[in-house]
Kinemage of the C-alpha trace (Angstrom):
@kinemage 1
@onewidth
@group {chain A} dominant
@subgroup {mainchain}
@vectorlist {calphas} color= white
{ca unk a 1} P 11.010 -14.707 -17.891
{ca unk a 2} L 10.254 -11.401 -16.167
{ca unk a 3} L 7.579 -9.057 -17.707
{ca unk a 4} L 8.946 -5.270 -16.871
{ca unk a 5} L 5.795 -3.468 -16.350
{ca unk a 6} L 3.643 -6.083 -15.564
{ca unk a 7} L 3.024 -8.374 -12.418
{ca unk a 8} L 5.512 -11.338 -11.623
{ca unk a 9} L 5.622 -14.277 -9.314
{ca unk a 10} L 9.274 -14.205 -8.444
{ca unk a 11} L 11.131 -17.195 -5.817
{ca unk a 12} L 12.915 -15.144 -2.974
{ca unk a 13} L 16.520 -15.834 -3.169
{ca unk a 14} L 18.277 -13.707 -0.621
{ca unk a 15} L 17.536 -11.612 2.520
{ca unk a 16} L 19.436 -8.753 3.187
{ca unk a 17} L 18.818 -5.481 5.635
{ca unk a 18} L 16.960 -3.424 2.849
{ca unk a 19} L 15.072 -5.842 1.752
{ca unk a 20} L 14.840 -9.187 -0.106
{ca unk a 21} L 16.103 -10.248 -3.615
{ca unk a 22} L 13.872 -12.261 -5.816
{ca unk a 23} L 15.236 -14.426 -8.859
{ca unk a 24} L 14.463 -12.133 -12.107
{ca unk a 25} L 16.355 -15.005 -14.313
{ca unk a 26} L 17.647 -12.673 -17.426
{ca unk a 27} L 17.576 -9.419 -15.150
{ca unk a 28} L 19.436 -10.750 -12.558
{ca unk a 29} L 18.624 -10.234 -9.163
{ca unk a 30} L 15.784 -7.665 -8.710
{ca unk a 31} L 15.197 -6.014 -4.886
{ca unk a 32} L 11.809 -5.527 -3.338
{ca unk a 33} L 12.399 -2.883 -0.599
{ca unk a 34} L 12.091 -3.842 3.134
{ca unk a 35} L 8.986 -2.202 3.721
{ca unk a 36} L 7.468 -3.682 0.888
{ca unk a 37} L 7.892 -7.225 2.328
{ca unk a 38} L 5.384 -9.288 4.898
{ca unk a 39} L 7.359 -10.020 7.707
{ca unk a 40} L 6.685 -13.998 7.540
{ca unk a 41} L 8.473 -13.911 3.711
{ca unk a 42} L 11.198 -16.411 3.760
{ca unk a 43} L 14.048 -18.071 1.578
{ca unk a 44} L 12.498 -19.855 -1.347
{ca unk a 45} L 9.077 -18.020 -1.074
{ca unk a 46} L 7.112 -17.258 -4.213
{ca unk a 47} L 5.695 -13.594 -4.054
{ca unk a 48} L 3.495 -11.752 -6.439
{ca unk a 49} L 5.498 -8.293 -7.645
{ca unk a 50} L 4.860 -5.612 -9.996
{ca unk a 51} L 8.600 -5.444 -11.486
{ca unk a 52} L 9.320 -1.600 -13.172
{ca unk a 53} L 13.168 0.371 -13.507
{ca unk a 54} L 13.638 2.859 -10.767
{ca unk a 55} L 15.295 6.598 -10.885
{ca unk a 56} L 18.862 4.636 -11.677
{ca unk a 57} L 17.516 2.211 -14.347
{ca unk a 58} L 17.810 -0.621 -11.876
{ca unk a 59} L 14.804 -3.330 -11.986
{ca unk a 60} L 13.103 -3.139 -8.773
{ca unk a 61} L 9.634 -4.662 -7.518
{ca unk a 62} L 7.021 -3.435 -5.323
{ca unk a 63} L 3.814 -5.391 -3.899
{ca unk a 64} L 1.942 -1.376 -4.638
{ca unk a 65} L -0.551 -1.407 -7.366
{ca unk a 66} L 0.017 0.736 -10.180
{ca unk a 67} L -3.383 2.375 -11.720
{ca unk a 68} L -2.942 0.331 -15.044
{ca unk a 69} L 0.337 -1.557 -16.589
{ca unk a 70} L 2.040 -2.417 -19.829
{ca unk a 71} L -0.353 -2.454 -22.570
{ca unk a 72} L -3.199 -0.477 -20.763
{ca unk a 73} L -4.892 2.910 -21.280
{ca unk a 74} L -5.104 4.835 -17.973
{ca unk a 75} L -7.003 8.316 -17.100
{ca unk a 76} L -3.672 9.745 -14.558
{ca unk a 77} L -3.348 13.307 -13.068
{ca unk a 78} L 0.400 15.037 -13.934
{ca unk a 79} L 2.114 16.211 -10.799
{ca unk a 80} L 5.101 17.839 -12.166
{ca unk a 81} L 6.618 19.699 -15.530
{ca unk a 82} L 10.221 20.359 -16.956
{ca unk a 83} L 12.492 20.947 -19.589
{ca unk a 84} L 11.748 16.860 -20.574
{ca unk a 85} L 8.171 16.271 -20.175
{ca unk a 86} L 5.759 15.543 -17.973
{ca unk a 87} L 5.621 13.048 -15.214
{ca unk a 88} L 2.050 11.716 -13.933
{ca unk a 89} L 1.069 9.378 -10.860
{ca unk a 90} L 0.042 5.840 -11.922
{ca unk a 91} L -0.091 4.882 -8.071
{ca unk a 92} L 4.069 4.404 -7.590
{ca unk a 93} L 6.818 5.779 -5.759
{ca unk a 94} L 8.074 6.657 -9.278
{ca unk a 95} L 6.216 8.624 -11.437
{ca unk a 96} L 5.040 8.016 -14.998
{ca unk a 97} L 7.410 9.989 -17.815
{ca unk a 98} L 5.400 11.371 -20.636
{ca unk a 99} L 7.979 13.036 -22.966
{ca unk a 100} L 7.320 15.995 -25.235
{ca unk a 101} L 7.011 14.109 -28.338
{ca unk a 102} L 4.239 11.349 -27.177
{ca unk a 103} L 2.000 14.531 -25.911
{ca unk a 104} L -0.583 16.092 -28.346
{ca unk a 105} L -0.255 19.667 -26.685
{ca unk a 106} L 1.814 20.281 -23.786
{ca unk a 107} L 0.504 18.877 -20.818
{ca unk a 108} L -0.057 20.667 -17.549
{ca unk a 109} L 0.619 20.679 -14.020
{ca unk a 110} L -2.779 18.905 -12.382
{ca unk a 111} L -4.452 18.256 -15.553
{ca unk a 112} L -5.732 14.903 -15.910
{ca unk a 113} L -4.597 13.207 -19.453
{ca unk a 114} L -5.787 9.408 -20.937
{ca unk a 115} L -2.101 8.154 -22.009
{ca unk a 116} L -1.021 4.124 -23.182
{ca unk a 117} L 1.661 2.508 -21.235
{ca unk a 118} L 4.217 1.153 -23.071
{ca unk a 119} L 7.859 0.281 -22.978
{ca unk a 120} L 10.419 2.755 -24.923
{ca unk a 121} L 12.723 0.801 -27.558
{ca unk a 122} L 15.442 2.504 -26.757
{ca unk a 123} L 15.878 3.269 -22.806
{ca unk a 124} L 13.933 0.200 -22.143
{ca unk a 125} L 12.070 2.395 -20.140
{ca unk a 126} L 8.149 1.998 -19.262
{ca unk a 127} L 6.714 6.024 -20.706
{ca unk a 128} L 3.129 6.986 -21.464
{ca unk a 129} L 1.623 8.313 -24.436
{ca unk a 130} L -1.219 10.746 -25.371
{ca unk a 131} L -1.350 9.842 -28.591
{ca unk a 132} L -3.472 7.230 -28.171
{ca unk a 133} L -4.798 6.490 -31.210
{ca unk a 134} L -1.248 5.331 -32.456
{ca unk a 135} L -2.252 2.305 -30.423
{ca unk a 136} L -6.099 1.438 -30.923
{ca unk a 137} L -7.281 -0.078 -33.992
{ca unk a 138} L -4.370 -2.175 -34.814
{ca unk a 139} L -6.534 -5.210 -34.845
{ca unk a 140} L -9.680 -6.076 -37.110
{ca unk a 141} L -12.728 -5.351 -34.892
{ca unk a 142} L -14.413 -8.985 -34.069
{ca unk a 143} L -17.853 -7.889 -32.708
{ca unk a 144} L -21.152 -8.882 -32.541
{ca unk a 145} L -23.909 -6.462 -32.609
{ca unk a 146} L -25.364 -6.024 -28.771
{ca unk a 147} L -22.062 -7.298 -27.635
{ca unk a 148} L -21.242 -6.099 -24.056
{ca unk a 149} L -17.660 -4.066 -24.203
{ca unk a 150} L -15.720 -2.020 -21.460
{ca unk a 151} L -14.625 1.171 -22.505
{ca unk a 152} L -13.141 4.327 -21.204
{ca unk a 153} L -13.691 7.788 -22.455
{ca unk a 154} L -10.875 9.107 -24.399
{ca unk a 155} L -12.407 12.447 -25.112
{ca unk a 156} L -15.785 14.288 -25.507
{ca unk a 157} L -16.868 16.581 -28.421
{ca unk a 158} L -20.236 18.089 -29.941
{ca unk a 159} L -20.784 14.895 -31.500
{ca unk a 160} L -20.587 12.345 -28.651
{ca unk a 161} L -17.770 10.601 -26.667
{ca unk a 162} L -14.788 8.639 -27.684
{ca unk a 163} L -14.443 5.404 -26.120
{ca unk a 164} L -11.819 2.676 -26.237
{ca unk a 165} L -13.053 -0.457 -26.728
{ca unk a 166} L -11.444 -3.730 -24.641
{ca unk a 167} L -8.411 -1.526 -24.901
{ca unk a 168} L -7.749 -2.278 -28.711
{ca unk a 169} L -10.378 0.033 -30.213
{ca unk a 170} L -11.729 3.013 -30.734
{ca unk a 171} L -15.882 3.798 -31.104
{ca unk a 172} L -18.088 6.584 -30.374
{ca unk a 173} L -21.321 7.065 -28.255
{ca unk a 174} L -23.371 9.647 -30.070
{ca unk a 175} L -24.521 12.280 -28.031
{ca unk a 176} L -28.041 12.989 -28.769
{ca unk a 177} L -28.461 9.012 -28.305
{ca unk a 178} L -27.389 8.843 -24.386
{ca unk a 179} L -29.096 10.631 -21.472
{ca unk a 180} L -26.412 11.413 -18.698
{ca unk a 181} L -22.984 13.068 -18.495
{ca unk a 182} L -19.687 11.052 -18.988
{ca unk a 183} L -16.272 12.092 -18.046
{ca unk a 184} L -12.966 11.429 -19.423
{ca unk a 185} L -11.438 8.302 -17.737
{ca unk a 186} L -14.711 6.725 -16.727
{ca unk a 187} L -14.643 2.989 -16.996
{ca unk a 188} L -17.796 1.230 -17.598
{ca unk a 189} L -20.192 -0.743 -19.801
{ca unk a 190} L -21.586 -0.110 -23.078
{ca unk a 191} L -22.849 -2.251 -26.071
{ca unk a 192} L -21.706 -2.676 -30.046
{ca unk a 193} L -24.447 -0.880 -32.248
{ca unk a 194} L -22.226 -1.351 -35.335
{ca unk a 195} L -19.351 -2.019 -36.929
{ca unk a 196} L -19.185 0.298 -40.191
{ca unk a 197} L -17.135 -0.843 -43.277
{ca unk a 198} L -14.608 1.270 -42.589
{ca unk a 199} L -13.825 -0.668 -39.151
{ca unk a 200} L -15.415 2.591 -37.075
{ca unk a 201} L -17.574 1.617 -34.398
{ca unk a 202} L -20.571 2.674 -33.069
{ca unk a 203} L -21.973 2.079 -29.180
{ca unk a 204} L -24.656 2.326 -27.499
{ca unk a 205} L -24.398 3.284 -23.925
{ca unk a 206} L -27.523 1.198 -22.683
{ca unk a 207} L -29.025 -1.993 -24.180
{ca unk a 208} L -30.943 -2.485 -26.862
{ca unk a 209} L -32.995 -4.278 -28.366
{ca unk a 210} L -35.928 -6.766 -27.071
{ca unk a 211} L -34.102 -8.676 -24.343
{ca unk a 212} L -33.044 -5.324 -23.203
{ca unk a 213} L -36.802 -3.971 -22.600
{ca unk a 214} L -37.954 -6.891 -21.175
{ca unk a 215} L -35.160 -6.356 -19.018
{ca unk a 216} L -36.534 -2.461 -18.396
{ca unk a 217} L -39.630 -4.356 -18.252
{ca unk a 218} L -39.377 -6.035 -14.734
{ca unk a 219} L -37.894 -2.897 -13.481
{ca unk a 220} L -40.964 -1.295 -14.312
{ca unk a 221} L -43.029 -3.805 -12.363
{ca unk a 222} L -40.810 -4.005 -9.843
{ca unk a 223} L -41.416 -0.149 -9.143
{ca unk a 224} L -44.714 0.046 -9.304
{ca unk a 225} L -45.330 -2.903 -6.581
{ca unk a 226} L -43.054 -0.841 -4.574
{ca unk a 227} L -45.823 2.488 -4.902
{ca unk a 228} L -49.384 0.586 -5.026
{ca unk a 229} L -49.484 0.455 -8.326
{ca unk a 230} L -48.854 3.709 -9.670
{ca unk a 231} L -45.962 5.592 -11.031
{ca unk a 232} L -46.687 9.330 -11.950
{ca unk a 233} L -44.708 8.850 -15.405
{ca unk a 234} L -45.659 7.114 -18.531
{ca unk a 235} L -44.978 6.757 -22.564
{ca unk a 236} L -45.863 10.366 -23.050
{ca unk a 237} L -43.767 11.514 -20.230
{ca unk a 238} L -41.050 14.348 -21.044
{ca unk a 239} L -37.711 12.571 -21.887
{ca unk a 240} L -35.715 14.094 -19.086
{ca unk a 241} L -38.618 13.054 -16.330
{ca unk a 242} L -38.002 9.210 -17.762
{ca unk a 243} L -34.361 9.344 -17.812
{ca unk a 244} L -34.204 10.584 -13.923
{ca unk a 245} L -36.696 7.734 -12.945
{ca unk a 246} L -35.210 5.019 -14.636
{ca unk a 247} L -31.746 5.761 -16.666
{ca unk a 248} L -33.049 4.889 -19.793
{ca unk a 249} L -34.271 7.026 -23.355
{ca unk a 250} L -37.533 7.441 -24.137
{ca unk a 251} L -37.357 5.276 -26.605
{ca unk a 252} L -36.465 2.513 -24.757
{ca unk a 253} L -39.434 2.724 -21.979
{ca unk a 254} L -41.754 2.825 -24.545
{ca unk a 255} L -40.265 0.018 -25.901
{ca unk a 256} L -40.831 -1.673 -22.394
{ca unk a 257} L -44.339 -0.106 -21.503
{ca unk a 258} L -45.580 -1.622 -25.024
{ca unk a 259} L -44.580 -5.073 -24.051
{ca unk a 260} L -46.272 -4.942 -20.673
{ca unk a 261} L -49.089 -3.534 -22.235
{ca unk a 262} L -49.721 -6.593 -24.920
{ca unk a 263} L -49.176 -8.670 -21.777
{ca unk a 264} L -52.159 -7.088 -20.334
{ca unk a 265} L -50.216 -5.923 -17.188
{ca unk a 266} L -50.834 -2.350 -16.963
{ca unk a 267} L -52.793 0.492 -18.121
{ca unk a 268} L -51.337 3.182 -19.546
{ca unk a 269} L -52.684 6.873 -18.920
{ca unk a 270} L -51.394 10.222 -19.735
{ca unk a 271} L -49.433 10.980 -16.709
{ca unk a 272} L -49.468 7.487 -15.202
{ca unk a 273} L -48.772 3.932 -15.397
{ca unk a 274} L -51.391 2.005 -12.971
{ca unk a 275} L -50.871 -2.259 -12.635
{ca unk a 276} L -53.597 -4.482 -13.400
């Protein structure tokens, strides 16, 4: 069965000038355009296809890859405005349609929007959504606390940044506990600090915890074999001057400079670490 708005392997069934036909079993046959198609493809050949309804609601495929597909969150740029909606490039010939009603405030010409991709009940069609949070948290939250997650940022505020979660959640990084600018769209790393009773989750952006300064730990020794011994910042350094040496919180090198200290490793002055 063919998965519209998703990636297919689909059996070549006819050649023809504009391009070749693959078997889309309910859908019929379903054209990949000539210039699309690697020049040793033949008869019978199995090729891997994105599958999506062009301008004329006819099931076409393309070897291009789209930014994100069915099911997935994706940070895309509009490129045009009308009377309907909005239309944004996911990375296709044809554009992404973002009607009025799925947009929290209108959306405008170059802005950059975090919209869900998801298949329209009635036109069959595959539109995005700004409303986002119509589809996160549909799911009990199964985490562990320290658990590794992806996320994206959703939005930013006074209080932190929204994140989804594994693209099924939504959690928050707190901004006085993370020490470096995000932007909407970024895709990273970050780690489960908890999972309130209410289901909301909080994140942490960099790990925690014990394994996670003894981690910080052989960075720290690392660096200071690399400058004889001595780095100009220690546990009673200024937050900002240990978040531009090694990413981290204050907290968290302390955390690590204690446990190389009990090891006996280094010696800790006011403006320096030296290794023993």
């Amino acid at each position: 069965m063919v998965e519209i708005g998703k990636y297919n392997s689909l059996r070549v069934i006819k050649d023809v000038e504009h391009g070749l036909y693959l078997d889309g079993g309910e859908l019929g046959e379903v054209l990949i355009p000539r210039k699309y198609v690697n020049e040793e493809t033949k008869i019978d050949d199995m090729i891997e296809v994105f599958v999506y309804y062009d301008t004329e609601d006819r099931p076409i495929a393309t070897t291009e890859q789209p930014y994100a597909t069915l099911g997935e969150f994706a940070c895309l740029q509009v490129v045009d405005v009308n009377q309907f909606g909005a239309f944004l490039d996911w990375g296709l010939i044809k554009d992404l349609f973002v009607p009025f009603r799925e947009q929290k405030a209108k959306m405008q010409k170059n802005g950059t929007y975090v919209v869900y991709i998801y298949q329209d009940d009635e036109t069959q069609r595959i539109v995005g959504s700004a409303k986002i949070e119509n589809f996160l948290d549909n799911v009990p939250p199964e985490y562990d606390i320290d658990q590794e997650v992806d996320i994206m940022v959703a939005s930013i505020s006074d209080l932190g940044y929204t994140c989804i979660i594994n693209n099924l959640h939504k959690g928050i990084i707190y901004r006085n506990e993370i020490f470096e600018d995000l932007y909407i769209g970024q895709q990273t790393k970050a780690y489960i600090k908890k999972v309130r009773e209410d289901d909301k989750i909080d994140l942490y952006f960099h790990k925690k915890g014990l394994k996670g300064s003894q981690d910080l730990s052989d960075i720290i020794l690392d660096r200071l074999k690399l400058n004889n011994g001595v780095i100009n910042v220690s546990d009673k350094s200024d937050s900002e001057l240990i978040y531009q040496e090694f990413a981290v919180s204050k907290k968290q090198f302390k955390k690590a400079v204690g446990h190389l200290y009990k090891e006996r490793l280094i010696k800790i002055e006011n403006e320096k670490i030296t290794l023993l």
